[in-house]
N, C-alpha and C positions, 0 to 999 in steps of 0.2 A: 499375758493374754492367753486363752483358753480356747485351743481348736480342734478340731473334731474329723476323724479323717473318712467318718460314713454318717454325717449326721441325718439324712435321711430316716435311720432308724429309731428315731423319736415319734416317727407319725406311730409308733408302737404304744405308745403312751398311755394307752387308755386299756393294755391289760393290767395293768395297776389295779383296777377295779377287781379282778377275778377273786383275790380272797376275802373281799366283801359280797360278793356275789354266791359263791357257793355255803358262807358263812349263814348268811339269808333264808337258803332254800334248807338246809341243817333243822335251821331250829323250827322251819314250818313242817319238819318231816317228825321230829320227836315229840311226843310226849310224856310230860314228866308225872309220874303215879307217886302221890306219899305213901310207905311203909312205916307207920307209928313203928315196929320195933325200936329200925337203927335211924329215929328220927333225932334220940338224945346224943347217938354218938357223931351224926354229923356234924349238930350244933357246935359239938367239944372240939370237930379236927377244924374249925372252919374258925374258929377264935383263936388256930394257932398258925394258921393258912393266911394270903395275902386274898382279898375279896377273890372270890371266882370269876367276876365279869371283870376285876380289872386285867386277869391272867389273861383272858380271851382277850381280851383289849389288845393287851400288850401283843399277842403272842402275833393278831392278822398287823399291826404295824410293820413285827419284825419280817412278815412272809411278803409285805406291800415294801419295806426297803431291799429287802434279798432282791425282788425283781427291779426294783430300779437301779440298785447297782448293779446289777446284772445288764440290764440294758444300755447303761451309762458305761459300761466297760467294754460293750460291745460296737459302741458308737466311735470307738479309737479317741478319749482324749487325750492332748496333748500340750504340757502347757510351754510355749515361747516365752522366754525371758526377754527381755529391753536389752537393746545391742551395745550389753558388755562381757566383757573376759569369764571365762568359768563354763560352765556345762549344762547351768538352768536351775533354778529356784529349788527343787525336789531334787533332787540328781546326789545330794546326800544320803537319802534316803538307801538300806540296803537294799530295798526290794525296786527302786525308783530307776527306771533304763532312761539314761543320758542319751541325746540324738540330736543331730546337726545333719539337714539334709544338704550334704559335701559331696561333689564328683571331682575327683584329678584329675585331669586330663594331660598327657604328655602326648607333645608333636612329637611324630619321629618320621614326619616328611626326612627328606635327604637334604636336604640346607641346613641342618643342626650335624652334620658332619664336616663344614666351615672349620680351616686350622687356623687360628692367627698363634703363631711361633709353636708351642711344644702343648701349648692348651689348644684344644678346640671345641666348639657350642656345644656340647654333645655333651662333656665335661662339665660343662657347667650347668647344663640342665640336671645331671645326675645331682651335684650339689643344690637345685633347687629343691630338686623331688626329697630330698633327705629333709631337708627345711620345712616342708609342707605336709609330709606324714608324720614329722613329728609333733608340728604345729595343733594337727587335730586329730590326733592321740585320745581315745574315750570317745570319740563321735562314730557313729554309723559316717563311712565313709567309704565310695565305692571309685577304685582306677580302671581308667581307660584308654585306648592310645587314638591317636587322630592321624592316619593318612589315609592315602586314597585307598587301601584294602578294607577299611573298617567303616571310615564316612563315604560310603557312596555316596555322589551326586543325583538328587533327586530321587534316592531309593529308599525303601521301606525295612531295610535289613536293620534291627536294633543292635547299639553298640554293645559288643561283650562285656561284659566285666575282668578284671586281672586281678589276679590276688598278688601279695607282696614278692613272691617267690619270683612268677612269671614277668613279673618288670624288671627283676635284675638279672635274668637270662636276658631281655631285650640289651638292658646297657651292657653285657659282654658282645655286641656286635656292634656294626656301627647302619644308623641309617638308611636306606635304599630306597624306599617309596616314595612317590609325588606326594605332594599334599593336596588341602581339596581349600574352597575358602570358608571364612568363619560362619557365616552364614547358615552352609550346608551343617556344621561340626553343632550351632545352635539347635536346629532344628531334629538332629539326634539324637542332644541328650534329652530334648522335653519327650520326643517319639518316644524312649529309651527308657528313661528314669522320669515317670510321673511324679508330680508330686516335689519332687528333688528341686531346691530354687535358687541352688548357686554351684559355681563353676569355677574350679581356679585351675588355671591354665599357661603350661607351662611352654612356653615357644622359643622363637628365635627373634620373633620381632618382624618380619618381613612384611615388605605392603601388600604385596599384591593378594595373601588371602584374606584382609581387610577394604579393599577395597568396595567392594557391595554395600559397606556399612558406611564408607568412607563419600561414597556419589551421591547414594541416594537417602531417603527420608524414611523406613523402615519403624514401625511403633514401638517403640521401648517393650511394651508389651509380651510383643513375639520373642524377648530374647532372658536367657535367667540373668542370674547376677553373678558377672565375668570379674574374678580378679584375676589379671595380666601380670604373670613373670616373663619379662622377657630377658634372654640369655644373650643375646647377640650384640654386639657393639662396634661401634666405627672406628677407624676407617674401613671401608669394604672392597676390597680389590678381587673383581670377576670376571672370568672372560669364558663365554660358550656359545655353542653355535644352535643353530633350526635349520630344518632342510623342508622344503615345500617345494613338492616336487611338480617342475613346472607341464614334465610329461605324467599324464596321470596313468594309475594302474590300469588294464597289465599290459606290461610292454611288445611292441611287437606288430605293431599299425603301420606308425606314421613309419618306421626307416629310421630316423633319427630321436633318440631319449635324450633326456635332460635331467640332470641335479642341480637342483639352484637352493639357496637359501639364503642363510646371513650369520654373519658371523656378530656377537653384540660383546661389549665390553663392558666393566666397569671402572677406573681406571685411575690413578692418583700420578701418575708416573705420564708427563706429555711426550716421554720417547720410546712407550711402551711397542712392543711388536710382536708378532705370533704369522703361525703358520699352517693352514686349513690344509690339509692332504684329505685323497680320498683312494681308497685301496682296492683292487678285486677281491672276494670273499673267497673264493675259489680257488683263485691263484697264485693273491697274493702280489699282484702284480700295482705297480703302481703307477695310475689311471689319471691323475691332477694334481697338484698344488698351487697354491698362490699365497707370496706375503701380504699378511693385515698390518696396517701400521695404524694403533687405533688414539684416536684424538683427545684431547684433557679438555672430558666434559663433567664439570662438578655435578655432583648430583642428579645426572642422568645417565642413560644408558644408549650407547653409540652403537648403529645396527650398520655394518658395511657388506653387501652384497656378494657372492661368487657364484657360480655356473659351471658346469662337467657337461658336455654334450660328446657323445656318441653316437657312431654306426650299432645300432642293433644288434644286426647279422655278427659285428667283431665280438660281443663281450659273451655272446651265444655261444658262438667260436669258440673261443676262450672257454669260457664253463665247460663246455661239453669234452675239448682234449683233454682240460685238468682230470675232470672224472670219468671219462669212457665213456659217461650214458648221459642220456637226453636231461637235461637239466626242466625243474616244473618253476623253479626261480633265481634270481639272479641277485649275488648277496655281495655290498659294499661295506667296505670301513670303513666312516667317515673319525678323520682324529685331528686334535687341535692342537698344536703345542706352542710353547712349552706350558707346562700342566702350573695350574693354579690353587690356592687354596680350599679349592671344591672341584676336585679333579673327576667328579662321576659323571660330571658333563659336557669332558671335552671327550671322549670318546662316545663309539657308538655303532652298533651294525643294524645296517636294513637290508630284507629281504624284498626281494618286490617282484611277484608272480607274474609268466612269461607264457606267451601264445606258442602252442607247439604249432597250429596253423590257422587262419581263420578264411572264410571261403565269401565272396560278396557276389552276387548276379546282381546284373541291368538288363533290365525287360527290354527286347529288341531284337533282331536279327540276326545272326553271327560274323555276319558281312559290314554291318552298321559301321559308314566311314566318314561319317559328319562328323565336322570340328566342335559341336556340342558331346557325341559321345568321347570322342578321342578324348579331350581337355577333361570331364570326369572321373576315365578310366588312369587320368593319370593321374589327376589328383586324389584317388582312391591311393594306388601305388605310385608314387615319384621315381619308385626305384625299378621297379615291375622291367625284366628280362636282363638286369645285370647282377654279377655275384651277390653284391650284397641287397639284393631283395628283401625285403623281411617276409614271414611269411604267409602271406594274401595272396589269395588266389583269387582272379575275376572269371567270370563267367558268363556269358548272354543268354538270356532264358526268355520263353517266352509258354506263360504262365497258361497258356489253353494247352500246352503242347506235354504237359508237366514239369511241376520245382523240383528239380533233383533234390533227392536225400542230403543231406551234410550240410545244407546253406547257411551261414549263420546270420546274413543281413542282405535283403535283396532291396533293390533300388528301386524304384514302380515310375518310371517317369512317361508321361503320358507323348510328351516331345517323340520320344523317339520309337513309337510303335504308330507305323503308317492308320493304322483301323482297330481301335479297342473295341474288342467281340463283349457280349454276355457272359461267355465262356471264362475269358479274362480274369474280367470281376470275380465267377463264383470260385474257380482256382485261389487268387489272389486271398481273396477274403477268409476260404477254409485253411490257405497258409497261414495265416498270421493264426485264427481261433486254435489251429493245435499245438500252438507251440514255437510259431517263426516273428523272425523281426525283422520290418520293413520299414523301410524309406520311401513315404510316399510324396509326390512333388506333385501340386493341384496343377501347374501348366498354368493357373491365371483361368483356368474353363468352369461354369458355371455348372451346379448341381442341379440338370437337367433330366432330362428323359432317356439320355445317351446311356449306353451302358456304362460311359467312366464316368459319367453325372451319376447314375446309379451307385456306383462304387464311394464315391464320396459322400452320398446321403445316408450307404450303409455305416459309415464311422459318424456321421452324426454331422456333416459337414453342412451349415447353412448361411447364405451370402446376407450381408449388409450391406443395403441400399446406403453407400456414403463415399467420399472421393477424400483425397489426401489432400493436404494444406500443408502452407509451410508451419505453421503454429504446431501442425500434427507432430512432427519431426521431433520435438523438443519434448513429447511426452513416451518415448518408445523406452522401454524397460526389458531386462533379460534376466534369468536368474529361474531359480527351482530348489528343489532340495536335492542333498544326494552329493557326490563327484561331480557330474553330468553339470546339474545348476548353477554348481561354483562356478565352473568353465565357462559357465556363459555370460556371469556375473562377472566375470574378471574382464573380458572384451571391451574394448573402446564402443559404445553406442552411434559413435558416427559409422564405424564398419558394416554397421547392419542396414544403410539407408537406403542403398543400391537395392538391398532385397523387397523394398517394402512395392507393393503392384501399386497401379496407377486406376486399376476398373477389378471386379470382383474380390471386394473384401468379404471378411464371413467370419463364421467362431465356431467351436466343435462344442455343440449340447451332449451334455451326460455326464454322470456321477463319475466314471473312468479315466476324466481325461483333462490333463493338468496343462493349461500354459507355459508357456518356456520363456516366449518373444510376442509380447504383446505390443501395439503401439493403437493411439486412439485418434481418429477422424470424426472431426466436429464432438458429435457426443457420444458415440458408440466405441466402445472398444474391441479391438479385432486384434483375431489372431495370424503370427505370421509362422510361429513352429510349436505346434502341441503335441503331447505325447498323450500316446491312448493306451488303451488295456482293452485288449479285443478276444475275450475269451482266455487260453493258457497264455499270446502272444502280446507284445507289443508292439505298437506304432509310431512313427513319427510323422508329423503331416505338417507340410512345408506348402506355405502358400506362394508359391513364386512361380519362374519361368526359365528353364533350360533350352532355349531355342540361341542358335549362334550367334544373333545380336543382342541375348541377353548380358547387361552387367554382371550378373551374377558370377559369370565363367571368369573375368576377371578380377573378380574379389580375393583376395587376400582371406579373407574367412572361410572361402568354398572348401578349402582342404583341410584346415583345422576345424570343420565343423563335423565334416564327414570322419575325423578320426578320432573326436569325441562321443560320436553318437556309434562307431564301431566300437571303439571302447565299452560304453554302454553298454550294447547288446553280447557283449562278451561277460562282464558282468553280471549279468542278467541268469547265466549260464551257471555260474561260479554257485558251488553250493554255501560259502561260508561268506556274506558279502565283506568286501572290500574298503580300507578307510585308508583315508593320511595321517602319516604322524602328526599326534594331538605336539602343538607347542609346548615349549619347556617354562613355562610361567616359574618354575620353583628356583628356576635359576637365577632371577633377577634379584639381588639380593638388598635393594633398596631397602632400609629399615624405616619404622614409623618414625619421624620427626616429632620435636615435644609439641609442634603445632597439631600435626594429625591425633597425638595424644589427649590432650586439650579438647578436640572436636570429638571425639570417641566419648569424653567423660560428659561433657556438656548433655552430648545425645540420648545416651543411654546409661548414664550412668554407669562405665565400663571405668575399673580402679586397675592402674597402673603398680607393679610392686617392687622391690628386688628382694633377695634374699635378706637382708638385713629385716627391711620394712612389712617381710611376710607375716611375721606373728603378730603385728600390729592390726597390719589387715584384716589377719581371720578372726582376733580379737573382736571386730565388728561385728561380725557376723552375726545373726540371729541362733542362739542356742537353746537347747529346753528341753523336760523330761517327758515319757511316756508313759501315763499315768494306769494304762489298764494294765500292765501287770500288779501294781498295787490296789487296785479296785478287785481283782481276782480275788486277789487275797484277803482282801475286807468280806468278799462274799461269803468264802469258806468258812471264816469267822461267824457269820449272820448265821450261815447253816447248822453251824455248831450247836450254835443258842437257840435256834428254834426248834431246834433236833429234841435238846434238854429241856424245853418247856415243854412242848406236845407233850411226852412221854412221861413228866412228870404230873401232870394235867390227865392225862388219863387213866394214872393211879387213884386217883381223888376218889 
């Protein structure tokens, strides 16, 4: 089969015509005069001569083939053989370039460093790759590696190329990087290598960066033609941990932190057991353990839970004597033992950045002794006037009088300021646009004429004529993006019921300003805690009620919301933003089943191999020559001869 790698170049087709074209205007331009002298000695050369008009004949054919070879070599043919063994129809040819568009691709996530006894995956991968470059030996054939440094997720970066040298530097080390899934590695090499329509791929076998292929319905289409060497084999005995941490960054709010995660297994052995420790980074000191005793679950993977709670103020403590100066983070060991056949994942250090102080004001009086501010100011700090305070500072402010400098979250609760001035509002408002972050709490008051109705119309705040039901209850939702969102998405939705008002619902219009805690009455939905963007600052605006016979004071949320949303506004701060350790996916080392093998080939036609059955496979493959360098060469030729005709032709 004959293909063309710019056939667009054919709409050229019709300069073909040019050397009958100027041929044309030639001969309307000459005129031929007889000279009786040498009229007998023509007669005599032309009886020994081939006709003259067949010369011209001949001569615009050869200048009308010059350029369509010319053309036709410029259009990139190429011709594909029928998928058998050898290098393509022409490819004996001296001048004829054999080509097989082939990419290698070698995993070198960190699970192809797996030992089972004195071999491990990594070993045998080296043996595949020996198998497959020598398999397609004569091919244009380009290598590549696949983890997460090379396949970004969702990014535009094209995969490098590696020449032979540079891959057997990689197999002199072992391993290190996550992987990414097959999906992402697809959509690479087409980004990557145009044109290129197959893929042999050298792994470990693992599910989970098959999975995408494996759930859902994806068109054959979007992916080339995968042949699968997998290296890895059963039985799999794994054991690693994940830490999700239940206090989120940066620590230094609430008083007390948390390290929680899970410990997961994989496990042949029903009396297997192990031992999660978690160390000071600093110190050295050592801060937890607990036995796992992990259970004989075939073919799954057992997730058993642990937790580290701490004083604050102590591991502060601690940091700072170890090193004499103020610490900017606070760094753990987490280690697993005893160490398993993929030992890069039972160990581990986090660092997790630390408040040198944060400062919070509630708008009100300095005197203010109602059991609404008191139960606030201590569920801002639980710990507030003993050693281990963490460190929060409160302050009472009153926002006509001026925000002191330094604030980094102030409270706006309309409850506890006897008379909200004009003044109030424009102070308030110019805080947040340069630069501040507030908490503001509507009191359940409507967006009026009042100057704290003024203040709420200024963030965009407008009421919804509609009342709560109980049907309403069942549709309330929490969640956002970011840290902040997760936290809120992780909450029991009965916790938030106590908050939701019973008169003055509303929703904040404008482009700035994200829901957090929606819940809907009859048909309208409202909002109960939105975040704004009010110029350089941001907002939070909280539709409830802090008066002393509010539920809210006794919610169980009141103080975990308030130290999420300090968190937040400490973040906000932070010049490099702030994440969670991404989960360890590369550690489950569940391998594909001949079942999920099966559904791969059905789907997409993806070919399974081992090293034996590799040369057969690539035997398949579509091979074939490149036919313009031999068309060059034919043209040189053309030019030759029409070189020696013209010039002979003009002796005449």
């Amino acid at each position: 089969m004959l293909t063309f790698s710019n056939p667009l170049l054919f709409w050229l087709l019709p300069i073909l015509a040019l050397p009958w074209l100027f041929r044309r205007r030639k001969e309307e331009r000459i005129r031929h005069l007889p000279f009786p002298l040498i009229q007998f000695l023509r007669e005599s050369e032309e009886k020994e001569l081939i006709n003259p008009h067949l010369q011209e004949l001949l001569l615009l054919l050869l200048r009308t083939l010059l350029l369509g070879v010319l053309l036709f070599a410029l259009a990139g043919p190429k011709w594909v053989s029928a998928p058998l063994p050898g290098a393509g129809l022409f490819s004996v040819l001296p001048i004829g370039k054999a080509f097989q568009s082939n990419t290698i691709v070698l995993d070198t996530s960190y699970s192809l460093g797996y030992r089972e006894g004195p071999e491990s995956w990594w070993s045998k991968a080296r043996e595949a790759w020996k198998a497959a470059t020598s398999h397609t030996r004569g091919f244009a054939t380009t290598y590549v590696q696949w983890d997460r440094t090379t396949v970004i997720p969702s990014g535009s970066s094209p995969l490098p190329s590696l020449s032979t040298q540079e891959i057997e530097e990689i197999f002199l080390g072992m391993p290190r990087e996550e992987g990414t899934p097959v999906l992402d590695l697809c959509t690479a090499l087409t980004r990557s290598f145009e044109g290129r329509s197959n893929a042999i791929v050298i792994t470990d076998g693992q599910r989970w960066p098959w999975e995408s292929l494996l759930e859902s319905q994806i068109h054959p289409a979007e992916l080339p033609g995968l042949i699968v060497v997998p290296v890895g084999t059963e039985p799999v005995r794994n054991t690693w941990f994940q830490v999700e941490s239940l206090s989120t960054p940066p620590w230094g709010i609430s008083g007390w932190e948390t390290f929680a995660g899970h410990v997961q297994s994989i496990q042949d052995d029903p009396n297997a057991s192990g031992l999660i420790s978690i160390f000071h980074g600093q110190t050295g000191e050592h801060l937890y353990s607990k036995t796992i005793t992990y259970p004989n679950l075939l073919g799954q993977a057992a997730m058993l839970p642990f937790s580290f709670t701490a004083l604050y103020s102590k591991l502060v403590q601690n940091s700072t004597s170890a090193t004499n100066t103020p610490t900017d983070f606070l760094e753990f060991r987490v280690k697993l033992e005893p160490s398993d056949p993929l030992p890069i994942d039972n160990e581990a250090v986090y660092r997790v950045p630390v408040l040198p102080h944060f400062t919070v004001g509630i708008t009100g009086s300095a005197d203010t002794a109602s059991q609404a501010y008191r139960v606030l100011s201590t569920a801002i700090n639980p710990l507030q006037g003993s050693v281990d305070s963490p460190p929060v500072d409160l302050r009472a402010v009153s926002p006509a009088e001026g925000i002191p400098a330094g604030l980094d979250l102030l409270f706006t609760v309309p409850d506890f300021v006897p008379a909200w001035s004009g003044q109030d509002t424009v102070a308030t408002i110019d805080y947040i646009k340069t630069g501040g972050n507030a908490v503001i709490i509507t009191g359940g008051r409507p967006a009026d004429s009042s100057p704290w109705g003024q203040l709420l119309a200024q963030i965009g705040w407008k009421e919804t004529p509609s009342s709560v039901t109980e049907a309403s209850l069942d549709t309330l939702s929490a969640g956002g993006t970011g840290l902040l969102g997760s936290a809120l998405a992780a909450w029991d939705r009965s916790m938030w019921i106590p908050w939701l008002p019973s008169t003055h619902h509303g929703v904040i219009t404008g482009q700035q300003a994200q829901p957090l805690v929606t819940y809907n009455t009859g048909e309208s939905t409202c909002h109960l805690l939105t975040e704004i963007s009010l110029g350089k600052g941001t907002g939070w605006l909280l539709n409830a009620r802090l008066e002393e016979k509010s539920d809210i004071l006794l919610s169980p949320l009141l103080p975990v919301l308030i130290w999420e949303i300090g968190k937040e506004a400490a973040r906000l701060r932070q010049v490099t933003p702030l994440t969670l350790p991404r989960p360890r996916l590369e550690s489950n080392l569940l391998l594909l089943t001949d079942q999920d093998k099966n559904k791969l080939q059905e789907r997409y036609n993806i070919r399974f191999a081992t090293v034996d059955t590799l040369r057969d496979e690539i035997a398949q493959l579509q091979a074939g020559t490149d036919l313009r360098m031999l068309l060059l060469f034919f043209c040189v030729l053309l030019a030759l001869l029409e070189s020696w005709l013209s010039n002979r032709m003009a002796s005449m």
